[in-house]
C-alpha positions as CSV (number, residue, x, y, z in Angstrom):
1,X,4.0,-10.0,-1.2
2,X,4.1,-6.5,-1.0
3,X,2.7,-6.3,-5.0
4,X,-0.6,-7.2,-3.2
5,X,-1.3,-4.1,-1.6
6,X,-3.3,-3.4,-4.8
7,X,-6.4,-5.1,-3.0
8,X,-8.6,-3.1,-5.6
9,X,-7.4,-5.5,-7.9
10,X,-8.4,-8.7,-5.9
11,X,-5.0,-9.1,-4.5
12,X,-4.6,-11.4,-1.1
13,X,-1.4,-10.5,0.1
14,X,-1.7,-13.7,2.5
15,X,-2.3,-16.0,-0.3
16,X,1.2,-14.6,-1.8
17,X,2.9,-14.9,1.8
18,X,1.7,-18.4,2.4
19,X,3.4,-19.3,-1.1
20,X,6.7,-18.1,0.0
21,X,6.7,-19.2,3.1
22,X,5.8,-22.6,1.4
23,X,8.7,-22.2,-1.2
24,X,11.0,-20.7,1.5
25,X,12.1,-24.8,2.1
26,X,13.7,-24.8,-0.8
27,X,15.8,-22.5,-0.3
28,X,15.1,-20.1,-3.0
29,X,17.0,-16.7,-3.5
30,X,15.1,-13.7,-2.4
31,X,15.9,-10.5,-4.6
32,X,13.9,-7.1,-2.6
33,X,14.0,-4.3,-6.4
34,X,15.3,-1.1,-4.8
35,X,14.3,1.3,-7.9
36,X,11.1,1.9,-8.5
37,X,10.7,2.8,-11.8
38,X,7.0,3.5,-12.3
39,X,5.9,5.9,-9.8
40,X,7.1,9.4,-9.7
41,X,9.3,10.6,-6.4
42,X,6.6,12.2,-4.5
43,X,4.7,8.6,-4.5
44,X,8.0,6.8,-3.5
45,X,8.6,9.2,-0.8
46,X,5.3,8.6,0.8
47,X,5.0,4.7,0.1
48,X,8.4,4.7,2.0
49,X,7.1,6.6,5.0
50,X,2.9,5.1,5.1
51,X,3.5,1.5,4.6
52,X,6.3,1.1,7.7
53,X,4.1,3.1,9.9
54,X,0.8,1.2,9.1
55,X,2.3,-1.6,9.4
56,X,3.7,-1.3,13.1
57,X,0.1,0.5,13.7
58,X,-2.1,-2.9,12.6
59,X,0.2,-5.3,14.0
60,X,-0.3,-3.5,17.5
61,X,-4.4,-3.7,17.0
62,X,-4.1,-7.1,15.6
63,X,-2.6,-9.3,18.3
64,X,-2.1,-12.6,17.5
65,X,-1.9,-12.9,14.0
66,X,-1.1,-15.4,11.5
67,X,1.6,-13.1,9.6
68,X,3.4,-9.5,11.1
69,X,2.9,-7.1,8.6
70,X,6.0,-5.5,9.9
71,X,7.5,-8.6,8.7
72,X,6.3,-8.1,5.1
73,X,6.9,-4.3,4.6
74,X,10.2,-4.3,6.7
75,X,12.2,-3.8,3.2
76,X,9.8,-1.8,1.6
77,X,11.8,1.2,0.8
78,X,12.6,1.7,-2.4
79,X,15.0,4.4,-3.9
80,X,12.8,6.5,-6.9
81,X,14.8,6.0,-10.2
82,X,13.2,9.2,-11.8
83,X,15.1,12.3,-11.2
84,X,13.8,15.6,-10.4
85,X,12.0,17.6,-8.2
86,X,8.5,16.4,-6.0
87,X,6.6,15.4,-8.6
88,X,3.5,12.3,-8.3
89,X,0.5,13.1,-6.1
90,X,-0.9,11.3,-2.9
91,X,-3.8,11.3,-0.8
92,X,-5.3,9.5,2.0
93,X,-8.7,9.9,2.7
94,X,-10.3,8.7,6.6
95,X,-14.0,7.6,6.7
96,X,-15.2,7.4,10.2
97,X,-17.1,3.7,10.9
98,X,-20.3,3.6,12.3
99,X,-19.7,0.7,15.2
100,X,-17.6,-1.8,13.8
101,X,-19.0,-1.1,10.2
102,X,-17.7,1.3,7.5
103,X,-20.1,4.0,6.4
104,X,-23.4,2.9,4.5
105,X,-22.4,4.8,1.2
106,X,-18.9,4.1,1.5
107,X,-18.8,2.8,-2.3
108,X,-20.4,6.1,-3.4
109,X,-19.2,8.4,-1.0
110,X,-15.1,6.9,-2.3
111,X,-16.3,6.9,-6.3
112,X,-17.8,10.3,-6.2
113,X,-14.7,11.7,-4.0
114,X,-12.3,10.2,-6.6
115,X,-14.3,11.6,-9.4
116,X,-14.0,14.9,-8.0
117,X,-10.2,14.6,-7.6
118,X,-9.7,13.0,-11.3
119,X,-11.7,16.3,-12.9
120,X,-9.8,18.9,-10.0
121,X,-6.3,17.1,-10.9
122,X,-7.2,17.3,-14.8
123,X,-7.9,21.0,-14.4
124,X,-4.4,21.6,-12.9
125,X,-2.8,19.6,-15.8
């Protein structure tokens, strides 16, 4: 379920839980990947301390809810099998809505910010 964080991809992470809880009658085995082998440990580190947090955080806003997202991230740290130092990049970026809406040119305002990041990170190397 947590693969389906990737909602930029069309991913419905209560699609995915609704199928295990459905396939949870018979009784499958559960196996939770510990290493994460594509992302770099900077990425880890933070994925290991965001999703926990944001989880608790929507679960207190959402009240009754269907499924507790501290439910579905509660084994979502992960131990980063590339060695080294800090290395991957993150960044979270905090629009502020207008009423219960996001911004107007929130599609733009997102695509031309992660231009600009793309082009600044290229630069670096």
């Amino acid at each position: 379920v947590k693969q389906s964080i990737y909602r930029w991809r069309g991913g419905d992470w209560e699609i995915l839980q609704g199928a295990q809880d459905e396939l949870s009658r018979l009784a499958p085995q559960q196996i939770t990947l510990c290493d994460n082998w594509r992302s770099l440990p900077q990425v880890v580190s933070f994925n290991n301390a965001f999703f926990p947090k944001a989880a608790s955080l929507l679960d207190s806003q959402a009240g009754e809810a269907r499924f507790r997202l501290t439910d579905i991230y509660k084994d979502v740290a992960q131990r980063c099998a590339h060695s080294g130092g800090p290395q991957g990049y993150t960044r979270v970026c905090l629009y502020k809505r207008q009423g219960r809406n996001r911004p107007q040119d929130y599609d733009e305002l997102t695509i031309m910010e992660m231009a600009q990041a793309i082009r600044q990170l290229k630069s670096l190397g």
